[in-house]
N, CA, C and O atoms as CSV, one atom per row, in Angstrom:
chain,resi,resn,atom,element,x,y,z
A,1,UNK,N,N,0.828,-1.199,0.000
A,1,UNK,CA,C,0.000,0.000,0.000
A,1,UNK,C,C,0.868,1.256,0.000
A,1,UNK,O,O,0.604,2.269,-0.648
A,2,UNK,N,N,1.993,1.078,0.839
A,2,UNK,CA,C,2.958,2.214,1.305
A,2,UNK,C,C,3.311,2.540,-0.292
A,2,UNK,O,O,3.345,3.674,-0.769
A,3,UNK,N,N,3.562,1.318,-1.007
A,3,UNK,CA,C,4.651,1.593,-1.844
A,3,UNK,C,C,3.695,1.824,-3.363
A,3,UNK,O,O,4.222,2.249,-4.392
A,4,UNK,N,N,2.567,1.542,-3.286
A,4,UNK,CA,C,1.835,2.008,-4.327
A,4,UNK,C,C,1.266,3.939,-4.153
A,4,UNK,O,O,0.943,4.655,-5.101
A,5,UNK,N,N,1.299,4.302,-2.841
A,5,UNK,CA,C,1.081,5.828,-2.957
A,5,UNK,C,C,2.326,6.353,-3.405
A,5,UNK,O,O,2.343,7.514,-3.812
A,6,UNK,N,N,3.386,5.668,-3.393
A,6,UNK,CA,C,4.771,6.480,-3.411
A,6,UNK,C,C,4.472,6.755,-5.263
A,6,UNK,O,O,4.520,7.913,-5.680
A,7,UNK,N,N,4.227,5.791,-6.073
A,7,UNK,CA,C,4.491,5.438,-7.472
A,7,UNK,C,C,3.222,6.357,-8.141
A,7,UNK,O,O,3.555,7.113,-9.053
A,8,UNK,N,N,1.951,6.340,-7.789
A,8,UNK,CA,C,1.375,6.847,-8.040
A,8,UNK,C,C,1.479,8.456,-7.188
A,8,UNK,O,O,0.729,9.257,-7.745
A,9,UNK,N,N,2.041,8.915,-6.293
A,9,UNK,CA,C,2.611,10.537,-6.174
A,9,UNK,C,C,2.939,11.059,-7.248
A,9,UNK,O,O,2.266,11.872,-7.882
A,10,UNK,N,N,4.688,10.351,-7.719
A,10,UNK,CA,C,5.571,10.462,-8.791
A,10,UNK,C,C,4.427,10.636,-10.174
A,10,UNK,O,O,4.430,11.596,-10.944
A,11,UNK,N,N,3.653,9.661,-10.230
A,11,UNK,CA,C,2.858,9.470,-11.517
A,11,UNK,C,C,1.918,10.675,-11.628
A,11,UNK,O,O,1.662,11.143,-12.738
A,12,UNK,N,N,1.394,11.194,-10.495
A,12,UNK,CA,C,0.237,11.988,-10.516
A,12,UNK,C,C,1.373,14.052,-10.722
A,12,UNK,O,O,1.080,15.039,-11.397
A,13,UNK,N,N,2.470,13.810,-9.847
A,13,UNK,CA,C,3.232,15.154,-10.407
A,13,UNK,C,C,3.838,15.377,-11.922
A,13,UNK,O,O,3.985,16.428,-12.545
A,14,UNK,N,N,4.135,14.028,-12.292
A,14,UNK,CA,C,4.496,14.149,-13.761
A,14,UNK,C,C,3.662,14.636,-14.570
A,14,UNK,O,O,3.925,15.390,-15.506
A,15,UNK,N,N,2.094,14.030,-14.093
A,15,UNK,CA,C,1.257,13.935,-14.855
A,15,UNK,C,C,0.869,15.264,-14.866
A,15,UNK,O,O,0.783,15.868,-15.935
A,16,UNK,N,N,0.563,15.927,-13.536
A,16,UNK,CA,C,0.204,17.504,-13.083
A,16,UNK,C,C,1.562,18.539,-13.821
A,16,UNK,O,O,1.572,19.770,-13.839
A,17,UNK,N,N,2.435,17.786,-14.281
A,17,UNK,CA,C,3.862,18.818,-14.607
A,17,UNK,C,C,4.065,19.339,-13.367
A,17,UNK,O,O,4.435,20.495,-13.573
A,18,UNK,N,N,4.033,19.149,-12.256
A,18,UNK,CA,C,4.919,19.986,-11.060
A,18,UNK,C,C,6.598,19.433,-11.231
A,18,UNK,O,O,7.552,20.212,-11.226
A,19,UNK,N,N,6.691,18.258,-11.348
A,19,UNK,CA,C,8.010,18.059,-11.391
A,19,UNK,C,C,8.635,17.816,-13.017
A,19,UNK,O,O,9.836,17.681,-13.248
A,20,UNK,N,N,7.581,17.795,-14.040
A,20,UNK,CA,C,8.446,17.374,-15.045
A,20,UNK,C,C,9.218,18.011,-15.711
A,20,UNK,O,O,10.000,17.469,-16.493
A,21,UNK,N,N,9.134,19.530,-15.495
A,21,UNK,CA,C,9.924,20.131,-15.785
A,21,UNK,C,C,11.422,20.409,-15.635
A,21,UNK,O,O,12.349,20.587,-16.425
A,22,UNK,N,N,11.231,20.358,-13.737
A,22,UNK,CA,C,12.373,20.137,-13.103
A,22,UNK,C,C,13.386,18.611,-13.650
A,22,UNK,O,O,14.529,18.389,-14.050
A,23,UNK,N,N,12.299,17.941,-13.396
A,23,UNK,CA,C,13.196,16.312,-13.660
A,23,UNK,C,C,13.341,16.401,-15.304
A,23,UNK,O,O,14.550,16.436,-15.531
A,24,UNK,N,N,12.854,16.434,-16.119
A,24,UNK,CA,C,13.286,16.170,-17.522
A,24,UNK,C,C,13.663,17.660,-18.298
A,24,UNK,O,O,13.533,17.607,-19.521
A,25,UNK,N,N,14.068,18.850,-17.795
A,25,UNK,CA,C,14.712,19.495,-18.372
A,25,UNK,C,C,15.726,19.462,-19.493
A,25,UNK,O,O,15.977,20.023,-20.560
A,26,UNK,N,N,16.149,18.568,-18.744
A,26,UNK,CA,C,17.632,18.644,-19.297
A,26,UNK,C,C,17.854,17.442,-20.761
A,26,UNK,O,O,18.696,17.527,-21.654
A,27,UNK,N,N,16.932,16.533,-20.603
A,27,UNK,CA,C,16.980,15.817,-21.587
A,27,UNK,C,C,15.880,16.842,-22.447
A,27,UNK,O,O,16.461,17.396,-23.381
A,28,UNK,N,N,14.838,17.106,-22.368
A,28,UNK,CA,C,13.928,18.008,-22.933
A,28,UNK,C,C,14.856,18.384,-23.796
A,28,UNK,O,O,14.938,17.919,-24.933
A,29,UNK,N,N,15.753,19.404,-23.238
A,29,UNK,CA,C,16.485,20.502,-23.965
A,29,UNK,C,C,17.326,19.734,-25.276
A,29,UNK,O,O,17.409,20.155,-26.430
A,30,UNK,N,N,17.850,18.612,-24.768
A,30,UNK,CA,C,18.540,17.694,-25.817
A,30,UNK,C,C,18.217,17.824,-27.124
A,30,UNK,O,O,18.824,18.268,-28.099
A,31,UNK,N,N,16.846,17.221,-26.911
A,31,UNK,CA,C,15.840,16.761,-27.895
A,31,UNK,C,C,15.269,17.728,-28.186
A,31,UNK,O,O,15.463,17.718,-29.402
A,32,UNK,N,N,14.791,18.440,-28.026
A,32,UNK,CA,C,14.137,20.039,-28.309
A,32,UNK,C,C,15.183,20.696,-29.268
A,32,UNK,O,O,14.813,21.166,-30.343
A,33,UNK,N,N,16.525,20.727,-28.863
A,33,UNK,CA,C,17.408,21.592,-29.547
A,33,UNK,C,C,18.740,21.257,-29.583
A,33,UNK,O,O,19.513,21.290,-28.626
A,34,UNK,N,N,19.014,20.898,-30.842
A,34,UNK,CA,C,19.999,19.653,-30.373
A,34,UNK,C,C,21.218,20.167,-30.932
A,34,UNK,O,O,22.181,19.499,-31.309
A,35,UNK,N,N,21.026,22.025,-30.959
A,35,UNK,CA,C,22.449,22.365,-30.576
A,35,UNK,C,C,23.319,22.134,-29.602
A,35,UNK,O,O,24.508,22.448,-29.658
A,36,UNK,N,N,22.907,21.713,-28.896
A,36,UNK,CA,C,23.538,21.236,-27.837
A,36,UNK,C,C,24.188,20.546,-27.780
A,36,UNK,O,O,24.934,20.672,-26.809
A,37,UNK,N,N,24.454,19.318,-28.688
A,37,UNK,CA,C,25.264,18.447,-28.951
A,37,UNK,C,C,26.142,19.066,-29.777
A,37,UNK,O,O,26.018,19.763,-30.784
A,38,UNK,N,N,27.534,18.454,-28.805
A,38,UNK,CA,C,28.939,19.088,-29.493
A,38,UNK,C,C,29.187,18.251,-30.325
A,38,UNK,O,O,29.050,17.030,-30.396
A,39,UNK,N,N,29.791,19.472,-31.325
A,39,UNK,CA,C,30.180,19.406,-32.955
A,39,UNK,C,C,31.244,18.251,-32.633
A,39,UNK,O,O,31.894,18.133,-31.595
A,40,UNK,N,N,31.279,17.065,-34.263
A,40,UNK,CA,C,32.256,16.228,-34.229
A,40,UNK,C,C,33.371,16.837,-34.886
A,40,UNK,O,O,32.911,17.903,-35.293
A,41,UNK,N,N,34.490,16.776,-35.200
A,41,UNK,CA,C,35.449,17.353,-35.799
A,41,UNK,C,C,36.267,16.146,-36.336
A,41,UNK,O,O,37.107,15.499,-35.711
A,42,UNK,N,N,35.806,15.949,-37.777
A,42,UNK,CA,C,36.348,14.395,-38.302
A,42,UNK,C,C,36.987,14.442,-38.809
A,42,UNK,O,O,37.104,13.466,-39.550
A,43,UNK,N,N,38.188,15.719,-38.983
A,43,UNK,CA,C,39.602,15.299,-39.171
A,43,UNK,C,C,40.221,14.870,-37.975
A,43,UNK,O,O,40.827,13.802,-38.065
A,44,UNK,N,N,40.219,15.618,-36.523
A,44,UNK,CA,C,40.596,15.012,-35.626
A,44,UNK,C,C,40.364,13.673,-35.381
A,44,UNK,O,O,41.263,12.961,-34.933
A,45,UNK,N,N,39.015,13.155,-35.679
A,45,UNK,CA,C,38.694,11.834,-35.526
A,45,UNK,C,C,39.285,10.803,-36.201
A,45,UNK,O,O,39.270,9.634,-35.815
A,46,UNK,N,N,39.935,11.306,-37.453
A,46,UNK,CA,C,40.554,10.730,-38.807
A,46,UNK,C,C,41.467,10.446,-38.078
A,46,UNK,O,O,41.683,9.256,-37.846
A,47,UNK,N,N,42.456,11.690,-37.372
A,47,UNK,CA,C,44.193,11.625,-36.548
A,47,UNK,C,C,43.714,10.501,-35.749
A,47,UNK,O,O,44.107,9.380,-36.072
A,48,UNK,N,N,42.809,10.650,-34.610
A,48,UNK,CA,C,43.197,9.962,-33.359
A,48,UNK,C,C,43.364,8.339,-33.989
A,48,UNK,O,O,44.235,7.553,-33.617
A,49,UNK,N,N,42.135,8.002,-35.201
A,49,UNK,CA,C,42.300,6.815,-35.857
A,49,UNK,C,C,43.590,6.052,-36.262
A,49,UNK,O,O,43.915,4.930,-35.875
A,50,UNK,N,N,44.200,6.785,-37.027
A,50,UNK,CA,C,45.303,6.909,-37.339
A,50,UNK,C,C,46.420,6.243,-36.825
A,50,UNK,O,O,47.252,5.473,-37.304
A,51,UNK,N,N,46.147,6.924,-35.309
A,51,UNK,CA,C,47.110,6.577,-34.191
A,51,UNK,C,C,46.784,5.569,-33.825
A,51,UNK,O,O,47.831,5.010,-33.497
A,52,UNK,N,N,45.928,4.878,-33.640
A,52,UNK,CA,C,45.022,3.709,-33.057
A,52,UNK,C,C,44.315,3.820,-32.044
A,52,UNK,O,O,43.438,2.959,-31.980
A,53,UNK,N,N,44.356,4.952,-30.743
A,53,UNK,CA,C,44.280,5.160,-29.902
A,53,UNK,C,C,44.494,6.690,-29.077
A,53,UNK,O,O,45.369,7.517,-29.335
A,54,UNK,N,N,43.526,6.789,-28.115
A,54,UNK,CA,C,44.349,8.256,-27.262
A,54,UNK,C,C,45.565,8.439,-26.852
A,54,UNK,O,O,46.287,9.427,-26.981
A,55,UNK,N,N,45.790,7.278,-26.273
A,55,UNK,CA,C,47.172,7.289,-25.798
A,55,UNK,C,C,48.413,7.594,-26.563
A,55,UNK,O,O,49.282,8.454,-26.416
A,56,UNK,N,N,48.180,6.321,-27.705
A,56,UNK,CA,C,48.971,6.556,-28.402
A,56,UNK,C,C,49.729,7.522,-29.018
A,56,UNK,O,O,50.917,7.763,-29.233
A,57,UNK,N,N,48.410,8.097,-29.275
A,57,UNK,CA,C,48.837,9.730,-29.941
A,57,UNK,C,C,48.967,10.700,-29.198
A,57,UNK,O,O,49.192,11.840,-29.605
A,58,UNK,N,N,48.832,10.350,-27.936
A,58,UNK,CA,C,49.369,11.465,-26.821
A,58,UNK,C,C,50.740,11.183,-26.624
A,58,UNK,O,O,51.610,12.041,-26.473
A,59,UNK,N,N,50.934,9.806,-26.628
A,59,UNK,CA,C,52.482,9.211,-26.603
A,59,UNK,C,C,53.365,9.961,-27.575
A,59,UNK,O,O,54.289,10.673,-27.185
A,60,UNK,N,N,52.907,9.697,-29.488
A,60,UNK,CA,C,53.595,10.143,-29.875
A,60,UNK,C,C,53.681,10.997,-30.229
A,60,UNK,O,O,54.374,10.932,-31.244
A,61,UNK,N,N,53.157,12.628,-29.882
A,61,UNK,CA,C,53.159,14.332,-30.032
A,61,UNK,C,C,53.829,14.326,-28.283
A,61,UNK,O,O,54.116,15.340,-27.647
A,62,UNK,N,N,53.921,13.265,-27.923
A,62,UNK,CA,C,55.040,13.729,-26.691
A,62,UNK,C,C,54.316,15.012,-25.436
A,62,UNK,O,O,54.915,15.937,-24.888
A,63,UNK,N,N,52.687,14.554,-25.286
A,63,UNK,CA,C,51.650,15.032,-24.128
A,63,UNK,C,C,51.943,14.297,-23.195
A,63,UNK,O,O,52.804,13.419,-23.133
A,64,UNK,N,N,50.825,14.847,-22.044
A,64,UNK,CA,C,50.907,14.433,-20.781
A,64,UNK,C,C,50.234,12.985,-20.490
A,64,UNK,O,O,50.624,11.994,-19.873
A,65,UNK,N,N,48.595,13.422,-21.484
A,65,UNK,CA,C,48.033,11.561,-21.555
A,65,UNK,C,C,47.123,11.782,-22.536
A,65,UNK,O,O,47.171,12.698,-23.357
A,66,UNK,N,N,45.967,10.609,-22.414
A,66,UNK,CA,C,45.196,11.140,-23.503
A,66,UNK,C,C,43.832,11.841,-22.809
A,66,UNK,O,O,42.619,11.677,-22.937
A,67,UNK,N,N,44.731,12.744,-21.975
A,67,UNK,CA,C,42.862,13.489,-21.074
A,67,UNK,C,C,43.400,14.366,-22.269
A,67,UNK,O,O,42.357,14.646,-22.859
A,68,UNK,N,N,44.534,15.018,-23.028
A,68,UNK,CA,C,44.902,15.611,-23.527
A,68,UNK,C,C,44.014,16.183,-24.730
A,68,UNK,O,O,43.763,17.359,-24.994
A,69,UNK,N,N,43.611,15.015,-25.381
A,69,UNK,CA,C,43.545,14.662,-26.652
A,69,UNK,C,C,41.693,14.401,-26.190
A,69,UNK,O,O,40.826,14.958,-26.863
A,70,UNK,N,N,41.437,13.766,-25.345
A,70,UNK,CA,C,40.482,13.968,-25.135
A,70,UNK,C,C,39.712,15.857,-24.740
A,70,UNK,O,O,38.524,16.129,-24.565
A,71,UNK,N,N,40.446,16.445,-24.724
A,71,UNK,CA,C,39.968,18.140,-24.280
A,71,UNK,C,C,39.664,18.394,-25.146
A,71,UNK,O,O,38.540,18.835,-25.388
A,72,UNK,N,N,40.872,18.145,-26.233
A,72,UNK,CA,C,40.740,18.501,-27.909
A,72,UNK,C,C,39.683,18.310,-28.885
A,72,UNK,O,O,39.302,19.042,-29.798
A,73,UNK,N,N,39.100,16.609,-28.304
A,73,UNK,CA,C,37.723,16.094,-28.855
A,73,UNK,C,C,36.745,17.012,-28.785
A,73,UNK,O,O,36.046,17.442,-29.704
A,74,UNK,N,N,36.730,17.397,-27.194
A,74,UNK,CA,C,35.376,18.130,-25.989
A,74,UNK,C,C,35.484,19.100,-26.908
A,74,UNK,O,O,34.376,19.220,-27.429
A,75,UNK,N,N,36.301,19.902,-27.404
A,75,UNK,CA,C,36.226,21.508,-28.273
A,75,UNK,C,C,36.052,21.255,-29.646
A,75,UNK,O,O,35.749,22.056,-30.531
A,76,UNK,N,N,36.310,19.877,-29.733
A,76,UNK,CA,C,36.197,19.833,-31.669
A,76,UNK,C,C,37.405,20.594,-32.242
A,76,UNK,O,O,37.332,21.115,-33.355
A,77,UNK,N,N,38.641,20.667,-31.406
A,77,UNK,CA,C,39.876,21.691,-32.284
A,77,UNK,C,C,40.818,20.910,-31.833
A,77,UNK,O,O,40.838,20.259,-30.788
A,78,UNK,N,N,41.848,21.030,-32.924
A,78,UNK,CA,C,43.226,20.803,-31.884
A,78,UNK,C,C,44.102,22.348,-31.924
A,78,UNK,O,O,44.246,23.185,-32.816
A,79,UNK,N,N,44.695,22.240,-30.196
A,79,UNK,CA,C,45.091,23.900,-30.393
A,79,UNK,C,C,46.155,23.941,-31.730
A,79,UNK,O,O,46.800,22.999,-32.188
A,80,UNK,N,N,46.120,25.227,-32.152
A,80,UNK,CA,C,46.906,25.670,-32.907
A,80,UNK,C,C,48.492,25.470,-33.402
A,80,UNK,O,O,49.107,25.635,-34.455
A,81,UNK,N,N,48.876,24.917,-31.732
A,81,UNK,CA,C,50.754,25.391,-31.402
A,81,UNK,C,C,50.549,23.443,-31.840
A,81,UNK,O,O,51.607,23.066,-32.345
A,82,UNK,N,N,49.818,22.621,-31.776
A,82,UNK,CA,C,49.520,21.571,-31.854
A,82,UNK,C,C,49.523,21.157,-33.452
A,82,UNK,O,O,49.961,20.091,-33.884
A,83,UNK,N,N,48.959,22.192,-34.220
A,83,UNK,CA,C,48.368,21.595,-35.665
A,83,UNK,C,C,49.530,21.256,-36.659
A,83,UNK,O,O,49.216,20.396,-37.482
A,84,UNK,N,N,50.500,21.630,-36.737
A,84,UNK,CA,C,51.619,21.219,-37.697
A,84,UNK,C,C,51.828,20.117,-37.179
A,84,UNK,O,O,51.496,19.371,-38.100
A,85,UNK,N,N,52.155,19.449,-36.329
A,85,UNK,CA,C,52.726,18.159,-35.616
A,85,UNK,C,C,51.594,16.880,-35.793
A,85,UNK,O,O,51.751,15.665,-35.912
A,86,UNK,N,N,50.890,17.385,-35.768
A,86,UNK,CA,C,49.951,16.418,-36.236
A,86,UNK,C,C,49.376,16.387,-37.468
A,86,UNK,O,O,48.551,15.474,-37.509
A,87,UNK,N,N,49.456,16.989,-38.489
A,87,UNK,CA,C,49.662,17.226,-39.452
A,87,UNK,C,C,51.195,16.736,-40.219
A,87,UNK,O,O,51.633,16.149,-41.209
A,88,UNK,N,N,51.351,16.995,-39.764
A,88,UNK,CA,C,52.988,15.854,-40.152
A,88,UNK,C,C,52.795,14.143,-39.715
A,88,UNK,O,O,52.993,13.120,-40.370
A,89,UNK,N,N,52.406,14.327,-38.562
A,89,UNK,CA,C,52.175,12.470,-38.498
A,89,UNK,C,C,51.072,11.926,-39.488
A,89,UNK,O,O,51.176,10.846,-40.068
A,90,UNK,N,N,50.142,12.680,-39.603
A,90,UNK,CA,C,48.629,12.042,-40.074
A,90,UNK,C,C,48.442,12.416,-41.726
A,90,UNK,O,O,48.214,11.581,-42.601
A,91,UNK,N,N,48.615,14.054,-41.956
A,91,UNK,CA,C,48.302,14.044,-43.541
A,91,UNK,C,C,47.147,15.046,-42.971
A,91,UNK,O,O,46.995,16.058,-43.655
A,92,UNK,N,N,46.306,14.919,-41.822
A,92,UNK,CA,C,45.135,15.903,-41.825
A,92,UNK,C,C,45.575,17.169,-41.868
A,92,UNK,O,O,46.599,17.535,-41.292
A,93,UNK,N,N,44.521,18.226,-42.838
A,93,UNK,CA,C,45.296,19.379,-42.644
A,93,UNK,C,C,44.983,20.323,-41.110
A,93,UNK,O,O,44.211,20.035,-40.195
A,94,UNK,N,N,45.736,21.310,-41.228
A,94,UNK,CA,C,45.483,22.061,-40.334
A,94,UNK,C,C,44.489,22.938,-40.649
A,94,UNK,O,O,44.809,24.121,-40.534
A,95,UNK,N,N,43.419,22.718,-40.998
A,95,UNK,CA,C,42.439,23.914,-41.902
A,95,UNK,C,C,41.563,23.249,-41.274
A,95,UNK,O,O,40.751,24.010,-40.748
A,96,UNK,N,N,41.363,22.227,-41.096
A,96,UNK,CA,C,40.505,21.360,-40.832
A,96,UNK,C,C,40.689,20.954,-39.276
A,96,UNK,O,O,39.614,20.648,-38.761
A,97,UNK,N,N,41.849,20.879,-38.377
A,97,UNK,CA,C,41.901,20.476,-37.390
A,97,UNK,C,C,41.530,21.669,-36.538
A,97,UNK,O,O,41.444,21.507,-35.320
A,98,UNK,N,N,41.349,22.615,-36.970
A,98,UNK,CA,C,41.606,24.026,-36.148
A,98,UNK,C,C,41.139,25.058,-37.300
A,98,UNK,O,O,41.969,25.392,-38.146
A,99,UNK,N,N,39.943,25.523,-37.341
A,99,UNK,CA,C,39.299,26.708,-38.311
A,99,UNK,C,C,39.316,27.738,-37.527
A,99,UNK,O,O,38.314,28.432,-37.701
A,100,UNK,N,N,40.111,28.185,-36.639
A,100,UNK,CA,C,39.569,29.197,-36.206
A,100,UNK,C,C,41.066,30.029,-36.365
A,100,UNK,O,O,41.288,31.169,-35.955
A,101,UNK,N,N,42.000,29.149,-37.061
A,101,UNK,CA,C,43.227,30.087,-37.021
A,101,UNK,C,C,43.355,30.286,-38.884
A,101,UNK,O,O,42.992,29.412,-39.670
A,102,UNK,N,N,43.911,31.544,-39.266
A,102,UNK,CA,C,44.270,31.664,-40.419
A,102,UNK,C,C,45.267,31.170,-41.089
A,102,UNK,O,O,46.235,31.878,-41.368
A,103,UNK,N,N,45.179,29.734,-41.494
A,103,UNK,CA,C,46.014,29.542,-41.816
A,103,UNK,C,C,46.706,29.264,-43.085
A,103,UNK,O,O,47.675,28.514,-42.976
A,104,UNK,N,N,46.489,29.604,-44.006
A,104,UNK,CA,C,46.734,30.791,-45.246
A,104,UNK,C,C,47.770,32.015,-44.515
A,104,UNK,O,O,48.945,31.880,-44.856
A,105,UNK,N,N,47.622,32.660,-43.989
A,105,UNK,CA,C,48.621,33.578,-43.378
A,105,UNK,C,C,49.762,33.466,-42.760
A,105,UNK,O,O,50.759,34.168,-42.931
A,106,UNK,N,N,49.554,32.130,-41.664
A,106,UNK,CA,C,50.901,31.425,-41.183
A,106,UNK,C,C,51.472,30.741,-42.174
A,106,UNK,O,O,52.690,30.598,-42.067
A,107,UNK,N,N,50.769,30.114,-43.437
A,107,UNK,CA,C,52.018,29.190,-44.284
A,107,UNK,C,C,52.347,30.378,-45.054
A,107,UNK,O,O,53.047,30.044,-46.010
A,108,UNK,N,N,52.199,31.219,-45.036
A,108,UNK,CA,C,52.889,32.576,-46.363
A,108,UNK,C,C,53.659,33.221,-45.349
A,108,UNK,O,O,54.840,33.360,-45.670
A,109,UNK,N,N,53.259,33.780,-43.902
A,109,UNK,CA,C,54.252,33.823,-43.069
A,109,UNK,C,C,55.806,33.635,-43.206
A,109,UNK,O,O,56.682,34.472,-43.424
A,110,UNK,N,N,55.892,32.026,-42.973
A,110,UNK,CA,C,57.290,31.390,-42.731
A,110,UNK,C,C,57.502,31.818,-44.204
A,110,UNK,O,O,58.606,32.360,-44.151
A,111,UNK,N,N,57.048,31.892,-45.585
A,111,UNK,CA,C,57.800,31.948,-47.004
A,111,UNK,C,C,58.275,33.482,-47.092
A,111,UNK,O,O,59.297,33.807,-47.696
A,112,UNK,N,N,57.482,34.342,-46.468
A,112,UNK,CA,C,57.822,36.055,-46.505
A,112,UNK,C,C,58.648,35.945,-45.549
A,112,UNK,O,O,59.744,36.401,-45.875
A,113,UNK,N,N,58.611,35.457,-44.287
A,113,UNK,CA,C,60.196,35.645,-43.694
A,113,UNK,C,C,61.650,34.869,-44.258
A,113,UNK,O,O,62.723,35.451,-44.098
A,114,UNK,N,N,61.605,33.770,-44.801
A,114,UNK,CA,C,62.314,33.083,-45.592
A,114,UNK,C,C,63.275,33.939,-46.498
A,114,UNK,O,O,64.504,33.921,-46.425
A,115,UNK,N,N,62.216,34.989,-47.710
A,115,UNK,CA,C,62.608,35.261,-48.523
A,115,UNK,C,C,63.386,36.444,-48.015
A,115,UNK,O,O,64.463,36.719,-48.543
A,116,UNK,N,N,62.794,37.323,-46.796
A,116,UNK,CA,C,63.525,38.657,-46.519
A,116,UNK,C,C,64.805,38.412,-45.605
A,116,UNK,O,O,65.564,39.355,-45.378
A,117,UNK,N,N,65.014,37.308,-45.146
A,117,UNK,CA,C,66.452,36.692,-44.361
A,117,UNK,C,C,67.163,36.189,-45.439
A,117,UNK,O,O,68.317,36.042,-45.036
A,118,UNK,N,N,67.052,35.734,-46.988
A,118,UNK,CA,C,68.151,35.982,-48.030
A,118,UNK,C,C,68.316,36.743,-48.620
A,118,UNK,O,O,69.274,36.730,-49.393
């Protein structure tokens, strides 16, 4: 008896919306708007492949572990000071691992300083 008022409470606030708001917010929001779900970034996904593993490729860019590489996932980027080096192991470009840097400007960069140091 105890345990059938408990189920039918729960059933009767859901039903009233006093709590469903509170309790299913957050999935609500999911599904409602599913910006919310962070962007994949499938050149990175291409690298980590590549490597076989997080580790691995934290191993070999010479990081701390693969929470590393995992941060990188969480943002969908790999930082910047990061993108040539992995780009040298993998083939992915850096245009793609990281859009938020110009990079058109850094590869003409190193060729305009090149040319004015001969």
């Amino acid at each position: 008896m105890f345990m059938a008022r408990i189920v039918f409470a729960r059933f009767s606030c859901v039903i009233t919306g006093i709590s469903s708001n509170a309790r299913f917010s957050g999935i609500k929001s999911l599904i409602m708007n599913p910006s919310h779900i962070p962007a994949v970034n499938a050149a990175l996904e291409r690298a980590i492949a590549k490597f076989g593993s997080l580790s691995a490729m934290a191993r070999a860019l010479n990081l701390s572990g693969y929470q590393v590489i995992q941060e990188w996932r969480r943002q969908s980027r790999v930082p910047a000071e990061h993108c040539p080096e992995v780009e040298k192991a993998t083939g992915e470009r850096c245009e793609e691992l990281n859009s938020k840097v110009d990079w058109a400007f850094v590869r003409n960069s190193g060729v305009r300083e090149a040319r004015e140091a001969a």
